[in-house]
PAZADO-688473 format. One record per residue (C-alpha): x, y, z. Coordinates in steps of 0.02 Angstrom, whole numbers, padded with zeros to 5 digits, always signed. Each point is the difference from the previous one (the first is absolute). Layout:
residues N
XYZ;...
end
This chain:
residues 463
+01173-01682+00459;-00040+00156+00106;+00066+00167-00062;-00069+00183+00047;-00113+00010-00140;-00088-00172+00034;-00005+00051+00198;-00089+00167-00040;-00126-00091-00086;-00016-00138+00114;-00031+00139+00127;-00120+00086-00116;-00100-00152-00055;-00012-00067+00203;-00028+00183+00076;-00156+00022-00165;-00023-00164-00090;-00172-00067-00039;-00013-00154-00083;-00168-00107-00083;-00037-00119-00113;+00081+00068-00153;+00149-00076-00049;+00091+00131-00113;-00031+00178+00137;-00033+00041+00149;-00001+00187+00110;+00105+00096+00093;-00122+00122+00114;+00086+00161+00057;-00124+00078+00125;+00046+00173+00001;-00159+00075+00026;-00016+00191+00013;+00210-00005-00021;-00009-00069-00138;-00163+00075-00090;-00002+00081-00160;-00145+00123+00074;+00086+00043+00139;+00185+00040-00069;-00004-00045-00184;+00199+00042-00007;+00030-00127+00102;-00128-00119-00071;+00118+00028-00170;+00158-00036+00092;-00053-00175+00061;-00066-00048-00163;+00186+00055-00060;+00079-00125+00136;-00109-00143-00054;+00055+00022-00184;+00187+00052+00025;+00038-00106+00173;-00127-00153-00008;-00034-00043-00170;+00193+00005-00056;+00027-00127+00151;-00134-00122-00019;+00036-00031-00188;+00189-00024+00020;-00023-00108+00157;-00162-00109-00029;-00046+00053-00202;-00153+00075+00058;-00109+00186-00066;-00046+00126+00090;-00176+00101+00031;-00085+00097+00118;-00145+00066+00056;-00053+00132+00114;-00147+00048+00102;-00085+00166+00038;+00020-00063+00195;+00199-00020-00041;+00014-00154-00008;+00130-00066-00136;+00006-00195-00078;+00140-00066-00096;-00060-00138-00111;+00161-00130-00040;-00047-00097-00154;+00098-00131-00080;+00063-00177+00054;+00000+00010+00160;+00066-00189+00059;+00163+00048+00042;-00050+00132+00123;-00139-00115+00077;+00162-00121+00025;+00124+00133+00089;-00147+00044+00113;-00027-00193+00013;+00183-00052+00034;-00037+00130+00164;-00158-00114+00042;-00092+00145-00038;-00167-00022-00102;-00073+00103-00128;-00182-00005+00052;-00095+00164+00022;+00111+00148+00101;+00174-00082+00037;+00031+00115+00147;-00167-00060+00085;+00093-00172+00032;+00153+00004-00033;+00151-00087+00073;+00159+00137-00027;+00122-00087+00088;+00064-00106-00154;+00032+00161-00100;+00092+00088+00118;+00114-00131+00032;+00042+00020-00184;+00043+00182+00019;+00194-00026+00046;+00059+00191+00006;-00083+00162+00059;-00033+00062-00179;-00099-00155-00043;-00094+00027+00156;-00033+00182-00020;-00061-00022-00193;-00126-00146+00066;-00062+00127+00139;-00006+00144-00140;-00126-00086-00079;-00088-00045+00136;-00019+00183+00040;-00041+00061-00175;-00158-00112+00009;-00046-00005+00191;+00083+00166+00063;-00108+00130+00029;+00073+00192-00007;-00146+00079+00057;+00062+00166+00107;-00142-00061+00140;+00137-00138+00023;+00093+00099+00149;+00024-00063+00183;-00032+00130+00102;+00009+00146-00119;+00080+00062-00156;+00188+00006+00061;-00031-00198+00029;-00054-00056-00204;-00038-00181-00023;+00025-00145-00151;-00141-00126+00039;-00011-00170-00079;-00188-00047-00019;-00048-00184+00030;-00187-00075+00000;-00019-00139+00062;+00051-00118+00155;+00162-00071-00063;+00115+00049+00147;+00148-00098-00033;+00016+00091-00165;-00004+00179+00100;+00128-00075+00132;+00111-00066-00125;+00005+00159-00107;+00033+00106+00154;+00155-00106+00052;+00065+00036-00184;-00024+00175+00023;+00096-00011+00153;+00151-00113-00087;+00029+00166-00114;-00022+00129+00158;-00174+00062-00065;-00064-00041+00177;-00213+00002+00008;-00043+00161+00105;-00174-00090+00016;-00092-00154-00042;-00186+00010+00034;-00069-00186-00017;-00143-00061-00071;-00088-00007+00174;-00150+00053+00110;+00146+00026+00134;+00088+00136-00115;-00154+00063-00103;-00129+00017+00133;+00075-00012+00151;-00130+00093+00131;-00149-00095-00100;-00039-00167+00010;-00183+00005-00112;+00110+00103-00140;-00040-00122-00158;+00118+00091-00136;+00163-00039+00093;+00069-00109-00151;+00085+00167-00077;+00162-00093-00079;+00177+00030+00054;+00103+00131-00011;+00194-00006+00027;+00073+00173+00039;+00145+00078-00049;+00101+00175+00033;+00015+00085-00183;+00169+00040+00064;+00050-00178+00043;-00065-00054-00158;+00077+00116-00093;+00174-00034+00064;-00033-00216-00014;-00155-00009-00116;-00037+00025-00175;-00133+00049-00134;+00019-00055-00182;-00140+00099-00049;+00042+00188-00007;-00153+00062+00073;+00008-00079+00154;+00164+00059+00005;-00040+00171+00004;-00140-00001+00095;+00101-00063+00132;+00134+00136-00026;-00162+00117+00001;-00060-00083+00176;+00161+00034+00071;+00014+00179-00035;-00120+00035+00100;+00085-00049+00159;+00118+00096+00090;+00099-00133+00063;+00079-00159-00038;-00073-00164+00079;+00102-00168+00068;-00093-00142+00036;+00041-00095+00149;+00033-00179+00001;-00155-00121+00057;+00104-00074+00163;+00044+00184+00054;-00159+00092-00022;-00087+00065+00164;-00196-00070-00023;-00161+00076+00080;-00149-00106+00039;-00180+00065+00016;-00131-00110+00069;-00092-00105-00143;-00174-00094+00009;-00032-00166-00059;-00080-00031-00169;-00093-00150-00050;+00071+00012-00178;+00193-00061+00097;-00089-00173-00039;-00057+00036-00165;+00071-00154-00130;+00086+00087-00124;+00143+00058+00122;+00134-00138-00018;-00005-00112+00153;+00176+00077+00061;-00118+00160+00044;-00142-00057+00012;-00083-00007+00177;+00120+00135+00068;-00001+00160+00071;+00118+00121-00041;+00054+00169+00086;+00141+00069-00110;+00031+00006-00190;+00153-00098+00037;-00061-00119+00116;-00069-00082-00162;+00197-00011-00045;+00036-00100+00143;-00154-00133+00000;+00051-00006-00200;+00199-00021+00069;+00092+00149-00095;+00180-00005+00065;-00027+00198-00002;-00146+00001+00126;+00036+00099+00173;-00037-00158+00128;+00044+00059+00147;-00097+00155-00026;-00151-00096-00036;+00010-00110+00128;+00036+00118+00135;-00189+00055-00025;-00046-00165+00027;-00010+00037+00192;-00152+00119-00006;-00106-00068-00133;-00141+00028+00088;+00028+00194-00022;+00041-00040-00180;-00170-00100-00058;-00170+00038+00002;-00138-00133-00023;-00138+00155-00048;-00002+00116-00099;+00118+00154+00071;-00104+00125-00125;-00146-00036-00103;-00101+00134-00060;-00157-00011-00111;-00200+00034+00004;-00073-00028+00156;-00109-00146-00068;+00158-00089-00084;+00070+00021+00163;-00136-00081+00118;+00014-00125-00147;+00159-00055+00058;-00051+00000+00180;-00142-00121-00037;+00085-00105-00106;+00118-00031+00135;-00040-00121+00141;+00120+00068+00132;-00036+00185-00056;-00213-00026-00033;-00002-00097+00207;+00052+00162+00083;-00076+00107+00096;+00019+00195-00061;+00016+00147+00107;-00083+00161-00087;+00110+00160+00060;-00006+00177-00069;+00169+00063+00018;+00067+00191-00034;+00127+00011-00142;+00104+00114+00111;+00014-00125+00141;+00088-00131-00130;+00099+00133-00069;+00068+00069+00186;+00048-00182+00036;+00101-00017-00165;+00103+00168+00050;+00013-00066+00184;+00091-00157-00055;-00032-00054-00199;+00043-00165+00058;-00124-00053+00124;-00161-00108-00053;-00189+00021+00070;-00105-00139+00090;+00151-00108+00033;-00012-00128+00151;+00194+00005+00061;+00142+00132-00065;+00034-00081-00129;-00152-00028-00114;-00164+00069-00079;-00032+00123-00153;+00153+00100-00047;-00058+00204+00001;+00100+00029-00163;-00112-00134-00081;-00161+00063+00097;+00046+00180-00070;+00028-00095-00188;-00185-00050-00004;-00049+00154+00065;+00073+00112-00136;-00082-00137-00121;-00173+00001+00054;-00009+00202+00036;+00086+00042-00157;-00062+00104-00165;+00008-00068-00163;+00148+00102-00046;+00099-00057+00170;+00018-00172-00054;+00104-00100-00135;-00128-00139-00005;-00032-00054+00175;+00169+00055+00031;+00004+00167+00109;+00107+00166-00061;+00100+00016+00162;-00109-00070+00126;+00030+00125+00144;-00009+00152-00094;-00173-00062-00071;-00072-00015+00203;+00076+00164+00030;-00088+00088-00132;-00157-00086+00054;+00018+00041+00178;+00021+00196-00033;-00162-00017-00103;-00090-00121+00129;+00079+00007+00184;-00138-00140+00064;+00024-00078-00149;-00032-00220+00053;+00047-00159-00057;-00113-00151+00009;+00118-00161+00093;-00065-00167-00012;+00093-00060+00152;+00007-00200+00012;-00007-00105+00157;+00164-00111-00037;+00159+00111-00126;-00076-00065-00136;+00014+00175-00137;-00079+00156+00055;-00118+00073-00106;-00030+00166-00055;-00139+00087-00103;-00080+00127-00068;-00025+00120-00146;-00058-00165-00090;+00186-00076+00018;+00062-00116+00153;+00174-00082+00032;+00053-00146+00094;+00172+00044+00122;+00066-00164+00060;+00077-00001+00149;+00189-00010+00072;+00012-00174+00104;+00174-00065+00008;-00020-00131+00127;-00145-00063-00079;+00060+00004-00179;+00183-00088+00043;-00102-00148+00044;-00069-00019-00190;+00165-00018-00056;+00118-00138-00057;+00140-00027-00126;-00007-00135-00159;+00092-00162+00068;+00079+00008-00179;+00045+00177-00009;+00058+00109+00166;-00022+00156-00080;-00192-00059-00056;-00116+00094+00130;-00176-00095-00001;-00134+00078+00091;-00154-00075+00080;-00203+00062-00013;-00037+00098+00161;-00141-00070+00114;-00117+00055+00127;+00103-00095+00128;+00177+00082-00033;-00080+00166+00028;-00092-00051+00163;+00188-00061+00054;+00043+00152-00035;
end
């Protein structure tokens, strides 16, 4: 029988839980990283070792007869080791239809157990433990900046049914998600399509302050470093409900990884322009419809079948152009073109686009003056291949080189534009509406399910 003890662990055994082949333990992984390191804030490090011996172990051996250790790494990441008999919680987790093979959280089915969870409190001591294991307190966890501090729940894997499921219990106790970012080329690289490292995990976000009023911690350290988040705002955030939040949409690209086999077949094959556009293909009562689908009439402004940005070496980018039938078959236009001249157009109107064939298409000048930045750039002026402030980096350029040029790669059909130089090039796909609606359709299944065609030669001569 369910009681708030037994949910807290459930929630800390799903959220953390590794099982193998041994019959009498298995882990509990905490990854806290530099949170939670004993290097980095050995206090702290002290404190969690306290929860796990005056919250944890207490719990385990009243509710499932089971000991306690743990261990900690230098990286800060803590294991609790549960030894004992462990048949009777193998059968609660089994009487959910969930299995106890390797992490539970990787494929796990939550729906069972929450429908067990009959009053708020058992439902907020089943998502305490999930956020003990999974919830990371890192201060970088912000939207926006400080005055907006963040609880995220951390989730590997593909399992989106298990992320949907625990948002809409968040949502049954008002702790509404501020954020989910899906496991998802769409959400992790969404101006990229030949980005391979996409497959970052999940992670579920949540105002501190909305937690704090719904939500709970067991363990005392997460407690107050939530208290300790907060204090550094200097105001008090309300989350909005899902159906009544405004949304803004920025043009995506298409990634090939959309196909890729481990996303579950409900996902799988789609494209998706919002975070909570995967709520409505994945049918959350909570997801805003109508204000996805009212972007459903200019698609074609929405989705882009190249790459909007990619910047790398020069060689990994004719790479790409080679590799590519439809890019490698064109014919390029070599132009030198005066840094100054892009920049004037940008302050005449920042969003007009260069080499279009009608008003409405061709390369958009913001994006031009992106791959500009990138390629002209010092060291020091870039995060990566990310520029520091991409204006302010031609400016200062300019006032040290006024006939400072730009190397354009202009090709015969708006297939991307390239730019080099300084050993670095970038690809710029182009705006095409017209074109681009026509790759569209929707999943016969699923209305909300965009699906979106490979580009050819042809579509762009019917251009």
């Amino acid at each position: 029988m369910m009681n708030t003890d037994k949910a807290y662990l459930l929630g800390l055994v799903i959220g953390g839980g590794v099982f193998g082949n041994s019959e009498d333990a298995f882990r509990i992984r905490l990854p806290y990283k530099k949170w939670g390191s004993y290097l980095e804030n050995p206090q702290r490090a002290g404190e969690i070792a306290g929860d796990i011996l005056r919250t944890v172990k207490p719990m385990f051996r009243t509710v499932y007869g089971l000991s306690v250790e743990y261990e900690a790494t230098t990286g800060g990441n803590w294991t609790i080791l549960c030894e004992g008999d462990i048949s009777t919680l193998i059968d609660d987790l089994a009487s959910y239809d969930i299995a106890c093979d390797g992490e539970i959280r990787a494929n796990a089915d939550i729906s069972g157990v929450i429908s067990d969870l009959v009053d708020d409190n058992f439902k907020r001591r089943f998502i305490a433990g999930l956020a003990d294991t999974i919830g990371s307190m890192a201060k970088s966890q912000r939207r926006f900046d400080v005055n907006h501090q963040i609880l995220s729940l951390e989730i590997k894997g593909y399992n989106f049914n298990f992320v949907c499921e625990l948002c809409r219990l968040l949502y049954s106790v008002n702790c509404i998600a501020d954020q989910v970012n899906w496991n998802h080329p769409n959400i992790h690289c969404s101006s990229n399509p030949y980005y391979s490292q996409w497959n970052k995990g999940f992670k579920l976000r949540i105002l501190l302050d909305q937690y704090a009023r719904f939500g709970a911690f067991a363990f005392r350290t997460k407690a107050e470093s939530s208290n300790e988040n907060r204090s550094m705002q200097q105001q008090i955030n309300i989350a909005e409900r899902c159906e009544q939040r405004e949304i803004s949409i920025s043009p995506s690209s298409v990634h090939p990884a959309e196909n890729d086999t481990r996303l579950p077949e409900i996902i799988r094959g789609g494209h998706y322009i919002h975070f909570r556009h995967f709520c409505a293909v994945l049918g959350c009562e909570h997801a805003p419809y109508e204000k996805i689908r009212s972007n459903f009439h200019n698609l074609g402004e929405l989705i882009n079948p190249f790459p909007i940005q990619y910047r790398d070496s020069i060689e990994r980018i004719e790479d790409k152009v080679e590799r590519n039938p439809l890019l490698a078959l064109r014919n390029y236009e070599v132009q030198s073109i005066r840094a100054y001249s892009l920049l004037s157009l940008y302050r005449d109107d920042n969003s007009s686009h260069i080499y279009g064939t009608n008003n409405i298409n061709g390369y958009p000048i913001t994006e031009v003056l992106k791959a500009l930045a990138y390629i002209i750039a010092d060291d020091d002026e870039l995060y990566g291949k990310r520029p520091k402030g991409y204006i302010g980096i031609i400016e200062r350029h300019i006032a040290k080189d006024t006939l400072l040029s730009i190397e354009i790669r202009k090709p015969d059909l708006l297939t991307p534009l390239m730019l080099v130089g300084n050993e670095r090039g970038v690809l710029v796909g182009a705006d095409n509406p017209n074109v681009y609606a026509r790759l569209i359709s929707f999943d016969p299944t699923n209305e909300y399910k965009i699906c979106v065609r490979q580009i050819t030669e042809e579509d762009l001569h019917d251009a």
